[in-house]
VOVEXMI-908982 format. One record per atom (N, C-alpha, C, O): residue number from 1; residue in three letters; atom name; x negated, y negated, z. Coordinates in nm, 2 decimals. Atoms other than C-alpha are relative to their C-alpha. Layout:
% VOVEXMI-908982
+-----+------+------+--------+--------+--------+
! seq ! type ! atom !      X !      Y !      Z !
+-----+------+------+--------+--------+--------+
! NUM !  ALA !   CA !      X !      Y !      Z !
...
+-----+------+------+--------+--------+--------+
***
This chain:
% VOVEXMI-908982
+-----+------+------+--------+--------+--------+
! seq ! type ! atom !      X !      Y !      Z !
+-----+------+------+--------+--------+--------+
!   1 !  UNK !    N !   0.08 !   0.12 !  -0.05 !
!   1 !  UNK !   CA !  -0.96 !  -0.94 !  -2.81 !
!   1 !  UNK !    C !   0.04 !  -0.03 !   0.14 !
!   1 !  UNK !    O !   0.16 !  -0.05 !   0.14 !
!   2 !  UNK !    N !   0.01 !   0.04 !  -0.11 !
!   2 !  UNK !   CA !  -0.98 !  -1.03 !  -2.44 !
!   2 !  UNK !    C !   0.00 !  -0.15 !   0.03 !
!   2 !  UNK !    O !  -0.09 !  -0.22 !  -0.01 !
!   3 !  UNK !    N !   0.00 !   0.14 !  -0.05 !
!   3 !  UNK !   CA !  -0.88 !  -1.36 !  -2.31 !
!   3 !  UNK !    C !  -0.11 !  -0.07 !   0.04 !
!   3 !  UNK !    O !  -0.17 !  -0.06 !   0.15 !
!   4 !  UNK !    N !   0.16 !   0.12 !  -0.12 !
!   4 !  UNK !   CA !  -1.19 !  -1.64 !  -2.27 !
!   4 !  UNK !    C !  -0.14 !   0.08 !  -0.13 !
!   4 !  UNK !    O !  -0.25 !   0.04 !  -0.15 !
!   5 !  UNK !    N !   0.09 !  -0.03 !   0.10 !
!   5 !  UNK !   CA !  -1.34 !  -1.40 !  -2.58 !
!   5 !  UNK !    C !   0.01 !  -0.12 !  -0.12 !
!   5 !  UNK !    O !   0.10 !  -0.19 !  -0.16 !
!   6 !  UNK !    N !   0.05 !   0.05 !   0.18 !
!   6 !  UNK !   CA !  -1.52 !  -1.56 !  -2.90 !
!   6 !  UNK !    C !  -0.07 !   0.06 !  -0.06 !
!   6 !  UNK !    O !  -0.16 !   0.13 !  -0.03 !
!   7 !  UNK !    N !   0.08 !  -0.08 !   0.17 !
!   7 !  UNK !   CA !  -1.61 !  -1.47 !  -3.24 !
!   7 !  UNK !    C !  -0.04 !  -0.09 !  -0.07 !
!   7 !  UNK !    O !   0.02 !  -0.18 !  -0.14 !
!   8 !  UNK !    N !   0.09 !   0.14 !   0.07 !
!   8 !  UNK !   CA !  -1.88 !  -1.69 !  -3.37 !
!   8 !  UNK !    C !  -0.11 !   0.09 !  -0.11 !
!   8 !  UNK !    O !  -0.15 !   0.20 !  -0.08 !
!   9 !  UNK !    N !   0.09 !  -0.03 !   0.12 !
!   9 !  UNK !   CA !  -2.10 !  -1.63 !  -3.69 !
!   9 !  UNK !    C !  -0.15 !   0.01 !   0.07 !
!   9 !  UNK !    O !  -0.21 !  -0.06 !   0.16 !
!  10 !  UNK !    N !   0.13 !  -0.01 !  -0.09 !
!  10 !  UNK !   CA !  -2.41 !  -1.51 !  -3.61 !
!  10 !  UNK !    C !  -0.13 !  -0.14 !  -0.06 !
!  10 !  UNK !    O !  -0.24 !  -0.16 !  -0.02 !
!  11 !  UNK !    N !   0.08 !   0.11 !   0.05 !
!  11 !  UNK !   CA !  -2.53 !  -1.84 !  -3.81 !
!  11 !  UNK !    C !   0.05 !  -0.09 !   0.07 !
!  11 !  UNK !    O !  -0.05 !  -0.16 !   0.09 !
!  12 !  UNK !    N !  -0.02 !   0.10 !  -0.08 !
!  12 !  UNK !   CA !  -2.36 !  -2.07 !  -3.60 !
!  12 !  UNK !    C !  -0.05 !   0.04 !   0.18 !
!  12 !  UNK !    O !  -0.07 !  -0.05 !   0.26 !
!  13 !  UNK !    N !   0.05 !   0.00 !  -0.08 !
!  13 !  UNK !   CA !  -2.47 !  -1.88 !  -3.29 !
!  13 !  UNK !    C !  -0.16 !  -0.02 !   0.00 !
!  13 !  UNK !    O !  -0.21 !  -0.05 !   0.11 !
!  14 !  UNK !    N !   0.09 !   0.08 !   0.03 !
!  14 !  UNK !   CA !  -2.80 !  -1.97 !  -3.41 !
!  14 !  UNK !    C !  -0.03 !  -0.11 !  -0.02 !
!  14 !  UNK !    O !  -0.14 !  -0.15 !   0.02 !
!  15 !  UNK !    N !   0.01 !   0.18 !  -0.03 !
!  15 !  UNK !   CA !  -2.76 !  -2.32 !  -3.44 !
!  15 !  UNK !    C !   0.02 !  -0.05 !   0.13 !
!  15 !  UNK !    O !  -0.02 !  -0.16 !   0.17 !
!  16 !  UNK !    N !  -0.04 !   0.04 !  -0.11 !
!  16 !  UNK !   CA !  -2.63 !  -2.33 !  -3.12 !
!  16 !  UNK !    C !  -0.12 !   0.01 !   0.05 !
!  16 !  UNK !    O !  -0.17 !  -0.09 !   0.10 !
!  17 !  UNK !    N !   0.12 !  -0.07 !  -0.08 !
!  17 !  UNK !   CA !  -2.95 !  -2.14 !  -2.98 !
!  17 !  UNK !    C !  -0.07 !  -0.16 !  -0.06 !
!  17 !  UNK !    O !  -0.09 !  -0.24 !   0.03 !
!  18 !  UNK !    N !   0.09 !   0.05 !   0.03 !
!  18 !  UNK !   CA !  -3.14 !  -2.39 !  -3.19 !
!  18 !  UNK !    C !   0.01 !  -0.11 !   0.08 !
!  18 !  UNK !    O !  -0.09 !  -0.15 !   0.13 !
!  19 !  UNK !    N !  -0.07 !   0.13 !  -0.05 !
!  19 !  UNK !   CA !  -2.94 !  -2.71 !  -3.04 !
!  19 !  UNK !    C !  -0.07 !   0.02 !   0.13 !
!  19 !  UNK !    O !  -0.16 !  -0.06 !   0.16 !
!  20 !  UNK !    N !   0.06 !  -0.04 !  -0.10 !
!  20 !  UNK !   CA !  -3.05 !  -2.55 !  -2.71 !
!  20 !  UNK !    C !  -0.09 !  -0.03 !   0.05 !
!  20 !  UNK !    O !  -0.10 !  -0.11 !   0.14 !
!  21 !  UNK !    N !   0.15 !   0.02 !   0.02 !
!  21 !  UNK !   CA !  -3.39 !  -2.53 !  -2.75 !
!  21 !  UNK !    C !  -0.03 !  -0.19 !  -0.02 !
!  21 !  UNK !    O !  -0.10 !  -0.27 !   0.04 !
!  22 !  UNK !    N !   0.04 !   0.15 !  -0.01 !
!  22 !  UNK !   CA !  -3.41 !  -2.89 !  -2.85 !
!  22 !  UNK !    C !   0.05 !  -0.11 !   0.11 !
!  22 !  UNK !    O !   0.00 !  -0.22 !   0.13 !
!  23 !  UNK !    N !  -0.05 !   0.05 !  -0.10 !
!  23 !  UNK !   CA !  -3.18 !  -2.99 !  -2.56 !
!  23 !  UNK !    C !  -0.14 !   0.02 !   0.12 !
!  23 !  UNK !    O !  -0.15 !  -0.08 !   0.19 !
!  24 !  UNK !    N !   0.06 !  -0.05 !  -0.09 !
!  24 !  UNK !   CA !  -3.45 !  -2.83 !  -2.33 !
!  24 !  UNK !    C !  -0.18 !  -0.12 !  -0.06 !
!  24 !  UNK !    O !  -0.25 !  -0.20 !   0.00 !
!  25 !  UNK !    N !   0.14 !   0.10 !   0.05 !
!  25 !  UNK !   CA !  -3.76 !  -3.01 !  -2.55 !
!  25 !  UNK !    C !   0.05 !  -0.13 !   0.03 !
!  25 !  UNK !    O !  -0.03 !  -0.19 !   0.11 !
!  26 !  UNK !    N !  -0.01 !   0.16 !  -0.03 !
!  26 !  UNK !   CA !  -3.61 !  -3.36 !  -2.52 !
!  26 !  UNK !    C !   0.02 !  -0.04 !   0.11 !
!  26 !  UNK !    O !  -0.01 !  -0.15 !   0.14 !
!  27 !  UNK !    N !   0.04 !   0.04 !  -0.19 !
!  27 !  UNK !   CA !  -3.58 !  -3.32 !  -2.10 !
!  27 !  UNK !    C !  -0.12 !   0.01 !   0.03 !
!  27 !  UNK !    O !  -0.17 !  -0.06 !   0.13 !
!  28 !  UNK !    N !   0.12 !   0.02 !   0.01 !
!  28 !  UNK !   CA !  -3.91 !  -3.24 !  -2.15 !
!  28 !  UNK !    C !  -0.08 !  -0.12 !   0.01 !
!  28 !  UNK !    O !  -0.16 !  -0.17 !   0.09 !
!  29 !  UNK !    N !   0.10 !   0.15 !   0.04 !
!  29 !  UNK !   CA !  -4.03 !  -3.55 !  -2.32 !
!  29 !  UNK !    C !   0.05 !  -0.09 !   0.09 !
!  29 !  UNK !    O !  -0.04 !  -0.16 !   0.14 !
!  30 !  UNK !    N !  -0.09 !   0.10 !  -0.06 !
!  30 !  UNK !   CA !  -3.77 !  -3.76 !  -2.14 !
!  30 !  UNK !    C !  -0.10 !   0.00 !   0.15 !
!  30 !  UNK !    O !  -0.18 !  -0.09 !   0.19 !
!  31 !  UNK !    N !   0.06 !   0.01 !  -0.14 !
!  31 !  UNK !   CA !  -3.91 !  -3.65 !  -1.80 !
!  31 !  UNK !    C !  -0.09 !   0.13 !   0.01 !
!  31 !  UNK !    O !  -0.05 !   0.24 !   0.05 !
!  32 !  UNK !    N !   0.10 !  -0.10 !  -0.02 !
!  32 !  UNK !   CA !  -4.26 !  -3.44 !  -1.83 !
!  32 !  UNK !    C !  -0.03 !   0.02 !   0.17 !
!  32 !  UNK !    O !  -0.04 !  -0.06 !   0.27 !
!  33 !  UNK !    N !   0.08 !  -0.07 !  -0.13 !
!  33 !  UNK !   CA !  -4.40 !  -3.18 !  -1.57 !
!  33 !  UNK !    C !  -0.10 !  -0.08 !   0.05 !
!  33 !  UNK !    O !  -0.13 !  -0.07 !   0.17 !
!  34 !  UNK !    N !   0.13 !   0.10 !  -0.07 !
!  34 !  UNK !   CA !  -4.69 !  -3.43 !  -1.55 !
!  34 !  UNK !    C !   0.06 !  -0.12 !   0.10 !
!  34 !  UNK !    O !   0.16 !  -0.18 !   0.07 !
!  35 !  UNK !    N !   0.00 !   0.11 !  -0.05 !
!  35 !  UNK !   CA !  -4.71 !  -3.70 !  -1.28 !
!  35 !  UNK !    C !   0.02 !  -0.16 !  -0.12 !
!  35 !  UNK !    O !  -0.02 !  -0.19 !  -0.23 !
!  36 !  UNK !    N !  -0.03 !   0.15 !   0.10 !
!  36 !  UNK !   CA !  -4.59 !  -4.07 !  -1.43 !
!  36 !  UNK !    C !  -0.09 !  -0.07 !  -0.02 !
!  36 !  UNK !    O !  -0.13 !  -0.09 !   0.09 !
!  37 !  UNK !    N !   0.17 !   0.12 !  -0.02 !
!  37 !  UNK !   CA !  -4.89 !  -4.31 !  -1.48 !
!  37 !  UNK !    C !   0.07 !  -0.12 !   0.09 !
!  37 !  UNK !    O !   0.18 !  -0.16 !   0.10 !
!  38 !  UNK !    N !  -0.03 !   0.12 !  -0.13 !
!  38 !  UNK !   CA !  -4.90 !  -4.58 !  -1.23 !
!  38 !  UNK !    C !   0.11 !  -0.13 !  -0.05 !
!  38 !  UNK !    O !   0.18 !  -0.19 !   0.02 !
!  39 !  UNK !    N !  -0.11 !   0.08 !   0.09 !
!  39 !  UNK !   CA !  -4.71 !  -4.81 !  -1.50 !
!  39 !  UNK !    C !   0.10 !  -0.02 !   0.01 !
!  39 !  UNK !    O !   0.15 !  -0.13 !   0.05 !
!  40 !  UNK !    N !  -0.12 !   0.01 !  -0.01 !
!  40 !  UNK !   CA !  -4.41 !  -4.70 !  -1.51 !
!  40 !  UNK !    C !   0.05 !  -0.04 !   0.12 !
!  40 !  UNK !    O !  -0.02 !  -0.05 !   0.22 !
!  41 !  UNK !    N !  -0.08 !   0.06 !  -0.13 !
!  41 !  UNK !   CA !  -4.14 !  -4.85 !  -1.29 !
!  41 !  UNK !    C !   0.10 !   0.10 !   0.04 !
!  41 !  UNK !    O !   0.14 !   0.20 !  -0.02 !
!  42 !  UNK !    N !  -0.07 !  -0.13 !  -0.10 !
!  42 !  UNK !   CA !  -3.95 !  -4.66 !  -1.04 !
!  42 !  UNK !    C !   0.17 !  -0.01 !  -0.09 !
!  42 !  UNK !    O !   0.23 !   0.10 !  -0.13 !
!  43 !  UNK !    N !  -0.13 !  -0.02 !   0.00 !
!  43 !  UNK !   CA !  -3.60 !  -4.76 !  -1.15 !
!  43 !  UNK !    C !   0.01 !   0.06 !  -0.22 !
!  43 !  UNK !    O !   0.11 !   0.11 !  -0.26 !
!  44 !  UNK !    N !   0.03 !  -0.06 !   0.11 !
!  44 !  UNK !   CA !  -3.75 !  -4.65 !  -1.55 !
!  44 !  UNK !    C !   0.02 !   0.14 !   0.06 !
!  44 !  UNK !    O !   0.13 !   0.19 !   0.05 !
!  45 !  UNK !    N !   0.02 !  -0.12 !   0.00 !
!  45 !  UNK !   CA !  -3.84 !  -4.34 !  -1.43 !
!  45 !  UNK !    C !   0.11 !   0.09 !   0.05 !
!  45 !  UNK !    O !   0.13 !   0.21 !   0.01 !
!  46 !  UNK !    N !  -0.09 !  -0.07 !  -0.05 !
!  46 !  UNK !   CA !  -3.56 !  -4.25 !  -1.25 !
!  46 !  UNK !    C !   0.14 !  -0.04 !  -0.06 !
!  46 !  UNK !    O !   0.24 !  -0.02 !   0.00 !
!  47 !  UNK !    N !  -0.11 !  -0.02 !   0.04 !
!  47 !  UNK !   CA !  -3.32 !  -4.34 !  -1.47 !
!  47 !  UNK !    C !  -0.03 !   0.12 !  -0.16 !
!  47 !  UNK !    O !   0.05 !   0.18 !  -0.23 !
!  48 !  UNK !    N !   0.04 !  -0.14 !   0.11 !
!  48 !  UNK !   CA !  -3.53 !  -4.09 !  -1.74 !
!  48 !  UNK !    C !   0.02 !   0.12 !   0.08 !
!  48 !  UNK !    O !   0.04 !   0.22 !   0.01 !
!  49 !  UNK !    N !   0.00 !  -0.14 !  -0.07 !
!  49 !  UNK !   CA !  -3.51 !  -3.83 !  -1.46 !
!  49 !  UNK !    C !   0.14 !   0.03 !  -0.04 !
!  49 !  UNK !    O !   0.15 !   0.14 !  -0.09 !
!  50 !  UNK !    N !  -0.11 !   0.01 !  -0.03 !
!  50 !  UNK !   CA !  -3.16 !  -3.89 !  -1.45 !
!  50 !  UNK !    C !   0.05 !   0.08 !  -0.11 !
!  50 !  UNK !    O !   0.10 !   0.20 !  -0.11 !
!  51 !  UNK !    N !  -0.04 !  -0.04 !   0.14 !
!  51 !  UNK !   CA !  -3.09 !  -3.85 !  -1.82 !
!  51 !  UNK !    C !  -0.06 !   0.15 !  -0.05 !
!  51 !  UNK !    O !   0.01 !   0.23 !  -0.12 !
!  52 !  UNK !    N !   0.03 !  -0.17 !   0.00 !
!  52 !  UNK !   CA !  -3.33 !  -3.52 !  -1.82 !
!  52 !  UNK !    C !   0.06 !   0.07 !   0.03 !
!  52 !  UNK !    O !   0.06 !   0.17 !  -0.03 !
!  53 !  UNK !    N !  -0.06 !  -0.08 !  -0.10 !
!  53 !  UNK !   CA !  -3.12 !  -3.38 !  -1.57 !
!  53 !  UNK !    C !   0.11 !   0.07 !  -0.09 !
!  53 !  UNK !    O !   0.14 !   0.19 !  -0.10 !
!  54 !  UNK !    N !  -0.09 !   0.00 !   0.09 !
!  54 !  UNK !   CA !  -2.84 !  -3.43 !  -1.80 !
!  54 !  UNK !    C !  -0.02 !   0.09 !  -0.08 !
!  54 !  UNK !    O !   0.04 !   0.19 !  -0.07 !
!  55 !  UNK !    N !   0.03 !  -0.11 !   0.05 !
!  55 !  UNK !   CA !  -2.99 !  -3.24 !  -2.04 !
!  55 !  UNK !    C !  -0.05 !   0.11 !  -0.01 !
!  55 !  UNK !    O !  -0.05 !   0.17 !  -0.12 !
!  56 !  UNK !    N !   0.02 !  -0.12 !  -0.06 !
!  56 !  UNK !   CA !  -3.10 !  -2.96 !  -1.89 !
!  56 !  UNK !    C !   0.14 !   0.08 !   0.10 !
!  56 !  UNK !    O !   0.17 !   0.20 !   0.12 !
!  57 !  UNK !    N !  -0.12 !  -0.06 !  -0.05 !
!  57 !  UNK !   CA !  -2.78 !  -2.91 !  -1.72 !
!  57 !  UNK !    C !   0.11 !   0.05 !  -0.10 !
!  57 !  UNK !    O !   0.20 !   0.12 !  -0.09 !
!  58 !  UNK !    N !  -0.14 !  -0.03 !   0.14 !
!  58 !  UNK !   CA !  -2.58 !  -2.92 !  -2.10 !
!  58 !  UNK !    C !  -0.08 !   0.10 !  -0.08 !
!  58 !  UNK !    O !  -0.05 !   0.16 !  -0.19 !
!  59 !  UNK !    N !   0.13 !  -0.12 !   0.08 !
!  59 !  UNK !   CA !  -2.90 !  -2.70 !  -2.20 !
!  59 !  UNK !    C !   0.08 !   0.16 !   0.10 !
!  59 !  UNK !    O !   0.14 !   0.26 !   0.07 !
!  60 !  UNK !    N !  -0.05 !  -0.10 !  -0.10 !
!  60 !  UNK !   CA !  -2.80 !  -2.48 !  -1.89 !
!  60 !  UNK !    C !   0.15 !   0.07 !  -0.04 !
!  60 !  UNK !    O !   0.17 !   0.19 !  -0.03 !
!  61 !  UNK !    N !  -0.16 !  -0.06 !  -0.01 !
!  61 !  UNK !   CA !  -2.40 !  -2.43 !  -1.94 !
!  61 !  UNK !    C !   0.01 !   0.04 !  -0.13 !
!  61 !  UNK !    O !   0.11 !   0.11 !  -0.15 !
!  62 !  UNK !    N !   0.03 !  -0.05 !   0.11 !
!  62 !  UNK !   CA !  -2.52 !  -2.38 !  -2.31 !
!  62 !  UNK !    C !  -0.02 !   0.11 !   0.00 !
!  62 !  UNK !    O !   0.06 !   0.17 !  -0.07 !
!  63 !  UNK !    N !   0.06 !  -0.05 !   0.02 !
!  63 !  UNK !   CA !  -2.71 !  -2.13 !  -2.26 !
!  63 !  UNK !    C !   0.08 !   0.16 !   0.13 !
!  63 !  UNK !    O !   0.05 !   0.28 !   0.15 !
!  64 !  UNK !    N !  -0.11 !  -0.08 !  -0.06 !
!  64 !  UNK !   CA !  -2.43 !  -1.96 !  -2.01 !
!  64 !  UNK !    C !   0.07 !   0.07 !  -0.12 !
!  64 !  UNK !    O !   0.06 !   0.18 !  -0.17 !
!  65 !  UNK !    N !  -0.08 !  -0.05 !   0.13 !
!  65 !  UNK !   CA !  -2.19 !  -1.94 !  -2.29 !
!  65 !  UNK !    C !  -0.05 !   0.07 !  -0.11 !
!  65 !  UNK !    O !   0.01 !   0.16 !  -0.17 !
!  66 !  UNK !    N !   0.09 !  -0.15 !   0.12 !
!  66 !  UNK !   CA !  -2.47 !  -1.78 !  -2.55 !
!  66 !  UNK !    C !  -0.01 !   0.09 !   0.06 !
!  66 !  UNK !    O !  -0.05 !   0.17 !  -0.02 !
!  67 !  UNK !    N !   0.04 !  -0.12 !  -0.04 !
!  67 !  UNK !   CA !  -2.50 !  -1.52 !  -2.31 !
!  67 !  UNK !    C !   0.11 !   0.07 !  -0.01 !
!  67 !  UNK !    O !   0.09 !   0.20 !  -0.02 !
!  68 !  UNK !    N !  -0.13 !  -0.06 !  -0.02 !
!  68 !  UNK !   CA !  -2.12 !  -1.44 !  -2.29 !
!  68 !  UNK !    C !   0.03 !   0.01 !  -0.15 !
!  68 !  UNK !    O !   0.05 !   0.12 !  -0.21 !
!  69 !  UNK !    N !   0.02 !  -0.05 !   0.21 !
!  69 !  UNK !   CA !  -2.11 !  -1.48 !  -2.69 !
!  69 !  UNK !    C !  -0.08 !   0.13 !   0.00 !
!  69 !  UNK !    O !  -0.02 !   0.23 !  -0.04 !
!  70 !  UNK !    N !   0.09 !  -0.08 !   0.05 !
!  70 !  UNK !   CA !  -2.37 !  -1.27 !  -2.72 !
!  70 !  UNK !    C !   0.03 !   0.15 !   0.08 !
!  70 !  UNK !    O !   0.00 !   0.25 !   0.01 !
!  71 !  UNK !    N !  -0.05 !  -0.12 !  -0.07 !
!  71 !  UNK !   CA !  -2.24 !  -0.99 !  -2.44 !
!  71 !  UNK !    C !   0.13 !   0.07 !  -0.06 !
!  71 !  UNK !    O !   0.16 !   0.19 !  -0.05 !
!  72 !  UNK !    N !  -0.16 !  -0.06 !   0.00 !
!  72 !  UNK !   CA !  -1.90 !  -0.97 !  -2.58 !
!  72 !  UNK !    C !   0.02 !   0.06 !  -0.14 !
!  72 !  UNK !    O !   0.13 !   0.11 !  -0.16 !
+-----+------+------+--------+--------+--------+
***
């Protein structure tokens, strides 16, 4: 075994994948591809941006590590 390796169940690498995927749906909803309706307020929106970001970036370093799982 090589230092920085893991050995994960291919059932928990699947939950992980799944966790993923909903990480990526809920920056979705949080902050959609669509324009905002005139409604919303700037300091709303951009603290939903904020929080998308968040989860697209823990979706991102996620989805780093399934690939090094999954390579090794």
């Amino acid at each position: 075994m090589c230092v920085g390796e893991l050995i994960l169940p291919v059932d928990a690498f699947l939950e992980l994948r799944a966790f993923h995927d909903e990480l990526i749906s809920l920056a979705r909803t949080i902050d959609p591809a669509t324009p905002p309706t005139l409604t919303a307020r700037k300091a709303e929106q951009s603290r939903r941006r904020a929080l998308a970001k968040v989860f697209r970036l823990w979706a991102e370093q996620m989805d780093r590590s399934l690939k090094t799982i999954r390579s090794a």
